[in-house]
C-alpha positions in Angstrom: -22.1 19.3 -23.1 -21.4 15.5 -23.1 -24.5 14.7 -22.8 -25.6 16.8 -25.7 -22.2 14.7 -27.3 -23.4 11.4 -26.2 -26.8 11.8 -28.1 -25.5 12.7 -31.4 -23.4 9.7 -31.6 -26.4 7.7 -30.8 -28.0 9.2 -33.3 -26.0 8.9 -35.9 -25.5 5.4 -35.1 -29.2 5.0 -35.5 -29.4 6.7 -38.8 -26.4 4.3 -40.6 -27.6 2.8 -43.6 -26.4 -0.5 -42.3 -28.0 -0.7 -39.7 -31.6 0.8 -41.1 -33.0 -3.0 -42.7 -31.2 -5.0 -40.1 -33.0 -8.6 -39.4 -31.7 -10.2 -36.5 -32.4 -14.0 -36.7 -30.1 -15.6 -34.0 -27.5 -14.3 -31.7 -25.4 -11.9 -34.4 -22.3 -9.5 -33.7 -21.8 -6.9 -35.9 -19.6 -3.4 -36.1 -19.8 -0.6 -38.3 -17.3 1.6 -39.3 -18.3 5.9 -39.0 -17.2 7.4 -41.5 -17.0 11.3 -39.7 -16.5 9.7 -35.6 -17.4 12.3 -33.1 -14.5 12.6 -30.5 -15.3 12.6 -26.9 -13.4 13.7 -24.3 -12.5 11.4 -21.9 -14.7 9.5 -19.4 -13.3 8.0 -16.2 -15.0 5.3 -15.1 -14.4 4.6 -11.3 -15.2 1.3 -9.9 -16.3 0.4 -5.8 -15.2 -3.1 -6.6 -13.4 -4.3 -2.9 -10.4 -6.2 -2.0 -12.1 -9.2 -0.6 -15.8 -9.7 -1.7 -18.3 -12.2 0.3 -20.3 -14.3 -2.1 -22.6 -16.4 0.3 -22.5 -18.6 3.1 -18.8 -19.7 3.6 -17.1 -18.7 0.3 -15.2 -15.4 0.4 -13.0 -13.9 -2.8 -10.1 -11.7 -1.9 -8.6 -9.5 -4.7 -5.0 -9.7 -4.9 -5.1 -6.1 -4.9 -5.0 -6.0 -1.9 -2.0 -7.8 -1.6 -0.5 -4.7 -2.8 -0.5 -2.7 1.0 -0.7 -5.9 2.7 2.3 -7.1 4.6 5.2 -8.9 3.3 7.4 -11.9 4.2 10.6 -10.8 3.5 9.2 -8.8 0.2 7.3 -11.6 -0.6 3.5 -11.2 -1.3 1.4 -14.6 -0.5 -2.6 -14.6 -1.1 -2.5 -17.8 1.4 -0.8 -15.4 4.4 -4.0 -13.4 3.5 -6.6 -16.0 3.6 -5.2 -17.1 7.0 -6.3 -13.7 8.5 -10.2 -15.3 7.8 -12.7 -16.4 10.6 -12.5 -20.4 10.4 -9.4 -20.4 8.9 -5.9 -21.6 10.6 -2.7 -21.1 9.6 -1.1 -23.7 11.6 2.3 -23.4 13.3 4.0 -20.0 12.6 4.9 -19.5 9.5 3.3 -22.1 8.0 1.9 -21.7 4.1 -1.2 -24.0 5.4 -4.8 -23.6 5.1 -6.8 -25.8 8.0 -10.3 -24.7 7.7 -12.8 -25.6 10.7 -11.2 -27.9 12.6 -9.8 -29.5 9.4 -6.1 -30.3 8.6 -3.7 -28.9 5.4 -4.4 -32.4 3.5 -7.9 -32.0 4.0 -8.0 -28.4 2.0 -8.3 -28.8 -2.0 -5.8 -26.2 -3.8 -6.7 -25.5 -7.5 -4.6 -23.4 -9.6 -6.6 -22.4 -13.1 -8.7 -26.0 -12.1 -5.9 -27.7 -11.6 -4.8 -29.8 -8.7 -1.9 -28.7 -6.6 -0.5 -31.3 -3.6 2.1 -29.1 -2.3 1.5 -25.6 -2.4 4.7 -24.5 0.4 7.8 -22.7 -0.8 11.0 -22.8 1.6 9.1 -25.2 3.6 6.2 -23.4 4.5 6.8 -19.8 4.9 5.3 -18.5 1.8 3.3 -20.4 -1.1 3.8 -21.2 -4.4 0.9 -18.7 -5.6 3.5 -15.6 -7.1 1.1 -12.4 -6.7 2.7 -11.4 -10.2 0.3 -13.5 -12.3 -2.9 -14.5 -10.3 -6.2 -12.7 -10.5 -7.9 -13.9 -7.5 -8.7 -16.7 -5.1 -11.7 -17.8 -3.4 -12.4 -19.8 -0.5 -14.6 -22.3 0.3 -15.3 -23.5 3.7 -19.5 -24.5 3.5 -22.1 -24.2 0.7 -19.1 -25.8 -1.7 -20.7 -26.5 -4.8 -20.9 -29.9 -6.3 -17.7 -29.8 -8.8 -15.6 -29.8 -5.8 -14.5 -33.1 -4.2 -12.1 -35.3 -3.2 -11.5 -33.7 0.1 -12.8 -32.9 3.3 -12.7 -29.8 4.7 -12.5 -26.4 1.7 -11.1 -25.3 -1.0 -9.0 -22.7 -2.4 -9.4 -22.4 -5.9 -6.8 -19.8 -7.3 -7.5 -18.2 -10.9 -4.7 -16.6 -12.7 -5.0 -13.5 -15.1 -4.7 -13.4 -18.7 -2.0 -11.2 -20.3 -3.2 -7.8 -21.5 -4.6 -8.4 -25.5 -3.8 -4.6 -26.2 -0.3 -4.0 -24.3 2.7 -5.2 -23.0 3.6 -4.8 -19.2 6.6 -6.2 -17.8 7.9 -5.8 -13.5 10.6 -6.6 -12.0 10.8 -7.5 -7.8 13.4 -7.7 -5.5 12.7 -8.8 -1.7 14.7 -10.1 0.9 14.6 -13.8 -0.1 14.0 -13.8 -4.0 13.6 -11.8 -7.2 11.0 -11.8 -9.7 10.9 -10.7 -13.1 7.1 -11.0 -14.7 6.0 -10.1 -18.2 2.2 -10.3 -19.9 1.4 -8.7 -23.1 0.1 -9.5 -26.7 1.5 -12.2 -29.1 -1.2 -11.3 -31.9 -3.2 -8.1 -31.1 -7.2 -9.1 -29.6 -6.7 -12.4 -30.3 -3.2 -13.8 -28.3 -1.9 -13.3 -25.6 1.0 -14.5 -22.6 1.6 -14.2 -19.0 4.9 -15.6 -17.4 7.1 -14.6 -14.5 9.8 -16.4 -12.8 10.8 -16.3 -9.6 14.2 -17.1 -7.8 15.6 -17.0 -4.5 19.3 -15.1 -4.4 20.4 -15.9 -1.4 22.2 -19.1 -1.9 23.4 -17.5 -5.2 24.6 -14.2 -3.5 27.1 -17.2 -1.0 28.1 -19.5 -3.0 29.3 -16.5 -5.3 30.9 -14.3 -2.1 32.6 -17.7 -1.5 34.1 -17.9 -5.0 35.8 -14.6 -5.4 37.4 -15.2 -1.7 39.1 -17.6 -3.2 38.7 -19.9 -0.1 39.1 -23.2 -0.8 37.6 -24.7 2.3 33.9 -23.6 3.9 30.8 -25.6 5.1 27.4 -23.7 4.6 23.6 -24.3 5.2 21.5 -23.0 3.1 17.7 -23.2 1.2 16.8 -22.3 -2.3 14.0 -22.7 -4.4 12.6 -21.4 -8.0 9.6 -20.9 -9.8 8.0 -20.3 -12.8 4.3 -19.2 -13.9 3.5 -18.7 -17.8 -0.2 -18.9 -19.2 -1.0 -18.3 -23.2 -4.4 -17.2 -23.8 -5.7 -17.6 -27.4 -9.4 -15.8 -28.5 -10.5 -18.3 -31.2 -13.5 -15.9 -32.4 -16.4 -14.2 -29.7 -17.5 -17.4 -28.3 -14.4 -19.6 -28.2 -11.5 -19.6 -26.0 -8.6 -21.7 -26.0 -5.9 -21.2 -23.0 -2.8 -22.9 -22.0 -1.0 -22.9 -18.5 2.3 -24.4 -16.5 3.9 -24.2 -13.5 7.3 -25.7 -12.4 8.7 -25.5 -9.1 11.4 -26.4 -6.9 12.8 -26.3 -3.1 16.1 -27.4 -1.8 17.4 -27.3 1.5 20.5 -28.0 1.7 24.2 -28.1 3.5 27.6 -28.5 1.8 31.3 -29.0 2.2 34.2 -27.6 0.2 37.6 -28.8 0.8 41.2 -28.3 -1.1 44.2 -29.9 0.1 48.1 -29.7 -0.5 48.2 -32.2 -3.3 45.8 -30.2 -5.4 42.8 -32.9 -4.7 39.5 -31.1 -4.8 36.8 -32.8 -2.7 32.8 -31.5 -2.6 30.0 -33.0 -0.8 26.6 -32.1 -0.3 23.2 -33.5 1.4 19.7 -32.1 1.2 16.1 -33.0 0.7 12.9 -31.1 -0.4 10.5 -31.2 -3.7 10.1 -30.9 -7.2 6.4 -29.5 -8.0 5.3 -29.5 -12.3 1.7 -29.4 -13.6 0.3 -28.4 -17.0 -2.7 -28.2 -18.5 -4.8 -27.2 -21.7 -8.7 -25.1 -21.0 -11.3 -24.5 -23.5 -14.1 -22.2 -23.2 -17.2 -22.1 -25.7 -20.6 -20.5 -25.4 -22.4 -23.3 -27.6 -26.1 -21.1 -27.0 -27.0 -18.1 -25.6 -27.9 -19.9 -22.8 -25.6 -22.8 -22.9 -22.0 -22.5 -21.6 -19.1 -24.9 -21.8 -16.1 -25.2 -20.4 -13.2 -28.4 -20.4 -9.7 -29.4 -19.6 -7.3 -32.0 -19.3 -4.0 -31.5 -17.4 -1.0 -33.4 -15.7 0.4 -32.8 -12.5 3.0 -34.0 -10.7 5.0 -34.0 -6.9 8.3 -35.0 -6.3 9.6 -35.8 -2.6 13.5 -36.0 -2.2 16.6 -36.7 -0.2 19.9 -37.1 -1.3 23.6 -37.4 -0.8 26.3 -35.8 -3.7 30.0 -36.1 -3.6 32.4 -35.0 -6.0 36.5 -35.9 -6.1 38.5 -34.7 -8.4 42.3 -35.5 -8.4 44.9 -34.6 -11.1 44.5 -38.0 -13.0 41.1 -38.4 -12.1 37.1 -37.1 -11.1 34.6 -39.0 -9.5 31.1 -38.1 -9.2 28.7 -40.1 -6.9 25.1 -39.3 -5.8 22.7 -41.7 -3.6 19.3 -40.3 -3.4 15.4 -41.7 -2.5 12.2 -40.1 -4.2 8.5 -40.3 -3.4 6.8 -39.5 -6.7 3.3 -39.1 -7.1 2.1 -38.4 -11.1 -1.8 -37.5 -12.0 -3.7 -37.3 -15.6 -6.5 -36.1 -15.6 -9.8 -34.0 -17.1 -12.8 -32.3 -16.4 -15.9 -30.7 -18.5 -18.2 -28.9 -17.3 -21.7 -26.9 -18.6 -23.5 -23.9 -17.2 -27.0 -24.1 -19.0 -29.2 -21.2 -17.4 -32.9 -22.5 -18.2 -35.2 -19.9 -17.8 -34.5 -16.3 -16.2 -34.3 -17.9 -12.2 -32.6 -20.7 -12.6 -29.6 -22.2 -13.9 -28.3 -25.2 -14.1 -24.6 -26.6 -13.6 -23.3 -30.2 -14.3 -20.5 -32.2 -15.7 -17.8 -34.7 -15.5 -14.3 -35.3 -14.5 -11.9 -38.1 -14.0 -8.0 -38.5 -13.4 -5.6 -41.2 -12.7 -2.7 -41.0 -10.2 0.8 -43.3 -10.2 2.3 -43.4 -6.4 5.8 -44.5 -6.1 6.2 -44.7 -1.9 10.4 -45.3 -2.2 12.1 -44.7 -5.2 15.8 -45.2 -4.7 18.6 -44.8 -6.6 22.8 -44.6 -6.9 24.9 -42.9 -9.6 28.6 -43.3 -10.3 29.7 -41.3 -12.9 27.5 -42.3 -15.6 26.7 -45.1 -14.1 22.8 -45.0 -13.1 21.1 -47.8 -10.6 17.5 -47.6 -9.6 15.3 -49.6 -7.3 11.8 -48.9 -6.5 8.6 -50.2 -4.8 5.7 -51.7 -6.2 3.7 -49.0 -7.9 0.4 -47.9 -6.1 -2.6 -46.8 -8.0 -5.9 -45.0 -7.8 -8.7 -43.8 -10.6 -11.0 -41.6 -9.8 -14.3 -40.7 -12.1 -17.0 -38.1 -10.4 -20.1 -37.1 -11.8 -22.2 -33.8 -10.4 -25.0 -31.7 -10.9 -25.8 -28.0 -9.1 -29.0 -26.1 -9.6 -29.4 -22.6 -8.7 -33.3 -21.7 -8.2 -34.4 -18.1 -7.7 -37.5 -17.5 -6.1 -38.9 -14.4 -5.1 -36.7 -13.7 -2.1 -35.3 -17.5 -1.8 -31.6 -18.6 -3.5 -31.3 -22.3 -3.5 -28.4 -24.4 -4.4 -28.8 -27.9 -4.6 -26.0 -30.2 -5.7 -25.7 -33.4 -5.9 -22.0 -35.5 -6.5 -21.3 -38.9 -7.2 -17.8 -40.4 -7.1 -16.0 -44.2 -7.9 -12.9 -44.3 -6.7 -10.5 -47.8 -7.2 -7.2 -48.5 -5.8 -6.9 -51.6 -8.2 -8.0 -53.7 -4.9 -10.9 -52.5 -4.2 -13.9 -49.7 -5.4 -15.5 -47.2 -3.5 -18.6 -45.5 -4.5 -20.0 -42.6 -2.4 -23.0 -40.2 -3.0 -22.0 -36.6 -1.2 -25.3 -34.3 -1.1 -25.0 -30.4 -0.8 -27.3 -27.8 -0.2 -27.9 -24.0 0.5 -30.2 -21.9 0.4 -30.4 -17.8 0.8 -33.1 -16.0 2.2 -33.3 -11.8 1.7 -36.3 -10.4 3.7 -35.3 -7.3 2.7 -32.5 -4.9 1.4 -30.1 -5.1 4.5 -31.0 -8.4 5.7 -29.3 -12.1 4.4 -30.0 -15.5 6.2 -28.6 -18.8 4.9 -28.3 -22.7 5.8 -25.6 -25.1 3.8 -25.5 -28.6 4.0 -21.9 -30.9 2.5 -20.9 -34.0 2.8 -17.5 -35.0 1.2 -15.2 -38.2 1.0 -11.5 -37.8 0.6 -9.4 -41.0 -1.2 -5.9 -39.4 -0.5 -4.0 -38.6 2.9 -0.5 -37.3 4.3 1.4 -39.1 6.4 2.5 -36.5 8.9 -0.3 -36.3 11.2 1.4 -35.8 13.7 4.4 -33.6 13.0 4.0 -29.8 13.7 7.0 -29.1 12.1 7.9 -30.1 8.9 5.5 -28.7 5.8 5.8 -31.3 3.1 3.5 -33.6 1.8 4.0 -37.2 1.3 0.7 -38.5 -0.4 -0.8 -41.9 -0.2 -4.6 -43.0 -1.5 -7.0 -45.2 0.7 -6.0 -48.7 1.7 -8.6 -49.5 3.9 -12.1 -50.4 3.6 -14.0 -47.3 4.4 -12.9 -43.7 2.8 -12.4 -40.7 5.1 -15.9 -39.0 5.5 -16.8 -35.8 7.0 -20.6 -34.1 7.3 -21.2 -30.2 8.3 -24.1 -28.1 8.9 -24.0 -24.9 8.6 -25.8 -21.3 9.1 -24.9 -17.7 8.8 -26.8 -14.2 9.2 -25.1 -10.9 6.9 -26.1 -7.4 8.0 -25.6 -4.7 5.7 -25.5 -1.7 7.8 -24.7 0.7 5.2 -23.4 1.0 2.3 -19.7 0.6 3.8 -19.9 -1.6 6.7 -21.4 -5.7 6.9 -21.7 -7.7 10.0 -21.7 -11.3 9.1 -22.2 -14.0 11.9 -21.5 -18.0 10.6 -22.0 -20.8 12.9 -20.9 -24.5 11.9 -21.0 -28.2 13.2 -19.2 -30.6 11.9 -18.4 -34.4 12.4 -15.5 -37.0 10.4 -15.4 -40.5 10.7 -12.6 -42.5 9.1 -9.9 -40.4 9.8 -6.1 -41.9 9.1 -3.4 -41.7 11.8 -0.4 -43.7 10.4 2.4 -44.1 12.9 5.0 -46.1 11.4 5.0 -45.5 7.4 7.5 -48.2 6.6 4.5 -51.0 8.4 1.7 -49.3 7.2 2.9 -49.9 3.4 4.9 -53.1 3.8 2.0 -55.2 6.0 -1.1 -52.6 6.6 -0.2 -52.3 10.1 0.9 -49.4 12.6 -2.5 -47.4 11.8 -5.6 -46.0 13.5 -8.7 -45.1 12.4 -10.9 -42.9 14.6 -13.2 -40.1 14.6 -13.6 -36.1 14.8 -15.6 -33.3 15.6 -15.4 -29.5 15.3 -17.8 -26.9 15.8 -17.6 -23.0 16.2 -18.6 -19.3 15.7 -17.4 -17.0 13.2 -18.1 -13.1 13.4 -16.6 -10.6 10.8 -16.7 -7.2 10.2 -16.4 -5.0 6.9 -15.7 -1.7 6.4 -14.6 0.0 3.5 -15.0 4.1 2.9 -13.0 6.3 0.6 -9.4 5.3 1.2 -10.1 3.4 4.2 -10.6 -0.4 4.2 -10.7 -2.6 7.3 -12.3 -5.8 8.5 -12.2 -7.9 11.5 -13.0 -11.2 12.7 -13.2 -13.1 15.8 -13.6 -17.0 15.8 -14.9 -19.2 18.9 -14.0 -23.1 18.1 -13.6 -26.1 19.5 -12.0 -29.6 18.1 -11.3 -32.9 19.1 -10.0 -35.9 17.4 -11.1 -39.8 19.1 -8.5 -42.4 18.5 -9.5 -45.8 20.1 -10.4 -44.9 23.9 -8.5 -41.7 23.8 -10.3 -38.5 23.3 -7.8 -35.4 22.8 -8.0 -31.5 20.9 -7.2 -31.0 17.5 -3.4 -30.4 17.2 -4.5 -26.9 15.5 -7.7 -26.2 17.9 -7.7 -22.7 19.0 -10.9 -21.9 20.8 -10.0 -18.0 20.4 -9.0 -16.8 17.7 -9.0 -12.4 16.5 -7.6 -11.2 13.6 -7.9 -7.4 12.1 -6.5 -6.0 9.2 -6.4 -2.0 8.2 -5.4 -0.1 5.1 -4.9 4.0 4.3 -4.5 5.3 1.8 -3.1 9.5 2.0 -1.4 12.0 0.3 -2.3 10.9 -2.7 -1.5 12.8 -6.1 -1.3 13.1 -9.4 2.3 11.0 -8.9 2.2 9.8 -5.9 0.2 7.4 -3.3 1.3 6.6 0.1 -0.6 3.7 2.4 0.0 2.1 5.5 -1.5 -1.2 7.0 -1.5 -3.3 9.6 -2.5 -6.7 10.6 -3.1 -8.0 14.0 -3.7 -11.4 15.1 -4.4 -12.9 18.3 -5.3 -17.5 19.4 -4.9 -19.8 21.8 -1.9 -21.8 22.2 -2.4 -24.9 20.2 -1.8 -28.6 21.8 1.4 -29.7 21.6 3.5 -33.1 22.0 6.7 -32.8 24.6 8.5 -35.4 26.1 7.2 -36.2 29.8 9.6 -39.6 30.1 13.3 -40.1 29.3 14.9 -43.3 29.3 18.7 -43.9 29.2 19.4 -45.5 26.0 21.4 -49.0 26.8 24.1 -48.7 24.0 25.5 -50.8 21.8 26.6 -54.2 22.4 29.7 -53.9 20.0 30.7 -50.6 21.2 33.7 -51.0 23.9 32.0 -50.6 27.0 29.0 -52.3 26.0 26.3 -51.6 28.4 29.0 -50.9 30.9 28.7 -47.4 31.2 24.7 -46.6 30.6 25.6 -43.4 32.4 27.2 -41.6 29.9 25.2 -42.5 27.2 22.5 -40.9 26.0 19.1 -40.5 26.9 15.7 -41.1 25.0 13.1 -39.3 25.1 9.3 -40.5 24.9 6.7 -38.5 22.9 3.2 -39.5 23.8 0.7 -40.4 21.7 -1.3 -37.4 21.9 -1.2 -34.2 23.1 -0.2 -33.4 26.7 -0.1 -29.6 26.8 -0.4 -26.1 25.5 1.6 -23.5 23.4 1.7 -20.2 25.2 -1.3 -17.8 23.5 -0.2 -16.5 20.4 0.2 -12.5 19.4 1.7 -10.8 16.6 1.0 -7.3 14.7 2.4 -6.8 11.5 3.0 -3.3 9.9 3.5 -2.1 6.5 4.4 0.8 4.4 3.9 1.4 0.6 5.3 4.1 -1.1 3.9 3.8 -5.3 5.2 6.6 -8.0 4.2 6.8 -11.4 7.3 7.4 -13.6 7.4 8.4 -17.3 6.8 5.2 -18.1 5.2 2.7 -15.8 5.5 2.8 -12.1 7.5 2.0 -9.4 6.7 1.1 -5.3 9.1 0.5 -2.4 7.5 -1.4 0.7 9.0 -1.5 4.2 7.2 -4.2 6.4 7.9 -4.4 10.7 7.1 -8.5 11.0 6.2 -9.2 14.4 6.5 -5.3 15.5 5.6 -6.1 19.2 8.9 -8.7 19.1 6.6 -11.7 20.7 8.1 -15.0 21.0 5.8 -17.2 19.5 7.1 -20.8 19.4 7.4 -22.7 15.8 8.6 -25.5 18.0 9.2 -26.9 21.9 12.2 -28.9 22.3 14.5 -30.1 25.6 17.6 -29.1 26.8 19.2 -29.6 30.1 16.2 -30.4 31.6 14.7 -27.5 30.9 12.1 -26.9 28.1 12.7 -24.4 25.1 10.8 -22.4 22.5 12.3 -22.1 19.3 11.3 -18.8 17.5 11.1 -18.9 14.0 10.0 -15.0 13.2 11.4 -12.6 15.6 11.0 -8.8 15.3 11.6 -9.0 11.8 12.1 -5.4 9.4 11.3 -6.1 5.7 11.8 -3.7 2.5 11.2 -4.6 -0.9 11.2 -2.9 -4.3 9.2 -3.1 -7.7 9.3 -1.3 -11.0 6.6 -1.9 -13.6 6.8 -0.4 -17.0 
């Protein structure tokens, strides 16, 4: 019966006047309105797309659907936590928000958000990112084979796409987890044609205190605490069929932070408060255009920006007077920049990509400054500068059962003392022999004109950004090959092997030299070569993959030879997800992740030496004895974490409701309770572990309507 239904509105289409002397010239669009419509019943339309899709040698796309029955931190969803889970892939120390992809550090890893550049992607200082679930679409991930419109570092990207708002509805959620809230709203400003997406996000716990702490009445309390904020919003504007216009912004902020309160007898009120973290804020406008059928184009031109802080507040306020002071010290770094890019397909196997992009960036290392009242005083250092302009060219070639990429990318970089122009070649190719079968080789070589400073601490996840002073630019080379099995239609074995080699790497070991006179530095050399093996499975309800990664890394610095701080010569993840008892309202799912490395290197002091005192103290350096000691932390690493193990569990309960739906997840972090160190530190003699995520229960909520 639909059938017969579907072929009478066919042919009734084909018999429409309007349609009958129709001369089509050049690419047209055209609708026609029927005058007696023939009503259908419904059709469903179910689709196989998965969760995390591979799409060649080294770049894999993971849905944030399936963030939805993945684990949360604290209630909070993270695509990054997810990526980490990847052969090649490390996370870092535990916790950590980082991305350090074969043998690579965070630095080294380029973050895009909609195209744009992002140089601090942590929230509360590295256990989730700034990516909010609520409003991105996907991510993929690079690691070899990275096309030629990606530069500027040295190891991958993640480039992170966010959704448009719905053109024919409005949709708005509301999430509440252990740490933060999140309200998140996309919808239609003019029907088809415009459209938004924003959500904010807000951490409640330093909120939920300070208020507790208010309607006590207490005058006098210390606290510690962090906060931060967020907020996504996107505007999406449909010109006509073959022109897009689309704005986005993000604005973010982390504080941590510890405060005093005090009231005394005579009614003075006295405040203080000391903390440091960063201010994150980028914009940017993107236009879309099919100039030809065959002939795509695509531009933009955005600002982003990092702020790195510290600072001290007081407040006094007596009954004749109040005094406000704050002292505080900034690192700012602030970037313009554009891009354009065309995708002209050529003939029916090949197509052609190329374009141009360029930026400037505005370092200021130590901006410091004092108010009083309303009374502002600033000092800063000299401003540092770098320009960028890149040209590149990528050309995909089908032939017969060969995929080639070839790219080519040329960059000029100048720091206003000196110019650096590099040529970075890549290559790929695919080879199908047949319907199950998929081999493939990748060549890149990539420069990288920016570094951190905090090469070697484990610890602390923020980013303080510097471009190249030296003569030669950070340079790294890999090779690459992979083999991808389809089994069936549900399971894929994938095998990747990689080699590669960096020369000019930065280790800067006194920052304060290193800008003032170019000293306190090293250059020196890596290498970093493994095997990758994953595993895919995905039937009815059921999806699962698994991955198990053999590595190796090493750094050279002068005549010393030492691993990676992040090499892990094992490393096993697996992830699972079931979906059952599924109905009409309801849909329950469980899931679990599993991960399993080596210990990482690690710095501890071997030596302590007794610190002599102060000359102008009373004693002198009388009584060495009783002061204290000091500890020595070598220059490299001199041992090894314990192994790492943690399983994760999850629970998600989703219910439609009359309007919209709503979903509770409870999530068991670290479920076996394995004391995984975050850090190693000395006390009494003896060394100690300091656990960051114990056995951890999490539970949040969300309502859509």
């Amino acid at each position: 019966m639909m059938i017969k239904k579907i072929f009478l509105l066919l042919l009734s289409l084909c018999s429409l006047p309007a349609f009958a002397q129709l001369t089509v010239e050049n690419d047209t669009t055209g609708s026609s309105l029927l005058n007696d419509p023939i009503e259908l019943s419904e059709v469903i339309v179910r689709s196989r797309k998965k969760n995390m899709q591979s799409k060649g040698l080294g770049n894999i796309r993971i849905n944030t659907q399936l963030l939805k029955v993945s684990p949360s931190f604290l209630g909070e969803k993270d695509i990054i936590k997810t990526l980490q889970f990847l052969p090649g892939v490390s996370a870092g120390m535990e916790g950590s928000s980082q991305l350090n992809i074969r043998g690579g550090t965070g630095d080294q890893t380029l973050y895009l958000l909609d195209d744009v550049p992002v140089y601090n992607q942590n929230h509360t200082f590295g256990l989730f990112s700034i990516f909010n679930s609520d409003v991105i679409d996907n991510a993929d991930l690079y690691k070899g084979g990275i096309p030629a419109q990606y530069g500027d570092k040295l190891s991958g990207v993640v480039s992170v796409s966010l959704k448009d708002g719905d053109y024919k509805k409005h949709h708005t959620s509301v999430s509440l987890g252990l740490l933060a809230a999140t309200i998140a709203s996309d919808g239609y400003l003019v029907k088809d044609k415009l459209s938004y997406n924003i959500a904010g996000r807000r951490s409640f716990t330093d909120l939920l205190y300070n208020g507790l702490m208010r309607l006590s009445g207490e005058d006098n309390y210390s606290t510690a605490m962090f906060s931060f904020y967020d907020i996504n919003a996107k505007l999406s504007w449909k010109l006509n069929a073959k022109n897009n216009l689309s704005w986005q912004m993000y604005n973010g902020c982390d504080d941590l932070y510890g405060s005093n309160k005090m009231k005394n007898y005579s009614g003075e009120k006295f405040s203080e408060k000391v903390g440091y973290g960063w201010k994150t804020f980028m914009t940017a406008l993107r236009y879309y255009s099919q100039l030809k059928p065959n002939l795509l184009f695509s531009g933009n031109i955005y600002y982003t920006n990092l702020d790195n802080f510290n600072y001290y507040r007081s407040h006094l306020k007596t009954p004749d007077e109040k005094q406000k002071t704050e002292n505080g010290k900034s690192s700012l770094l602030k970037e313009t920049g554009g891009k354009i890019t065309l995708e002209h397909k050529t003939s029916d196997s090949n197509t052609l990509f190329y374009g141009i992009e360029g930026a400037y960036q505005k370092y200021t290392p130590d901006y410091v400054f004092k108010k009083n009242n309303s009374r502002t005083i600033s000092y800063h250092t000299d401003y540092i500068e770098l320009a960028k302009f890149a040209g590149y060219a990528n050309n995909e070639f089908r032939y017969k059962q060969w995929f080639f990429h070839t790219g080519i990318r040329f960059s000029l970089y100048d720091n206003m003392k000196n110019k650096m122009f590099v040529v970075e070649p890549r290559i790929k190719a695919n080879y199908y022999p047949g319907g199950k079968n998929k081999f493939m080789l990748a060549f890149d070589r990539m420069y990288q004109p920016v570094n951190t400073i905090n090469e070697m601490n484990y610890n602390v996840q923020t980013d303080f950004w510097l471009p190249y002073q030296e003569k030669k630019l950070p340079e790294s080379s890999q090779l690459s090959a992979g083999w991808k099995y389809y089994a069936t239609s549900e399971l894929s074995l994938s095998v990747e092997a990689y080699y590669k080699t960096m020369k000019n790497l930065l280790l800067i070991r006194d920052l304060e030299n290193y800008l003032d006179f170019h000293t306190a530095f090293e250059t020196g050399k890596g290498t970093a070569f493994g095997v990758e093996f994953m595993a895919e499975y995905t039937k009815g309800d059921f999806t699962a993959w698994a991955s198990y990664t053999l590595s190796k890394s090493r750094r050279t610095f002068g005549a010393n030879t030492f691993p990676f701080k992040y090499d892990a010569p094992h490393s096993l993840s697996v992830f699972g997800n079931y979906s059952f008892n599924k109905s009409a309202k309801k849909t329950h799912s469980v899931s679990m992740n599993v991960q399993y490395k080596t210990g990482y290197p690690y710095y501890i002091p071997s030596v302590s030496y007794p610190s002599a005192g102060l000359p102008t103290s009373s004693l002198g350096y009388a009584e060495i004895k009783d002061v204290f000691s000091v500890e020595y932390i070598p220059d490299r690493p001199n041992t090894r974490l314990r192994n790492y193990f943690r399983i994760d569990l999850n629970y998600t309960l989703e219910k439609k409701c009359k309007r919209g739906t709503s979903a509770w997840q409870f999530s068991l972090l670290n479920a076996a309770n394995r004391n995984n160190p975050y850090a190693v530190y000395k006390k009494e003699g003896k060394y100690k572990a300091f656990v960051l995520i114990p056995f951890l229960p999490s539970v949040s909520f969300k309502r859509t309507f």
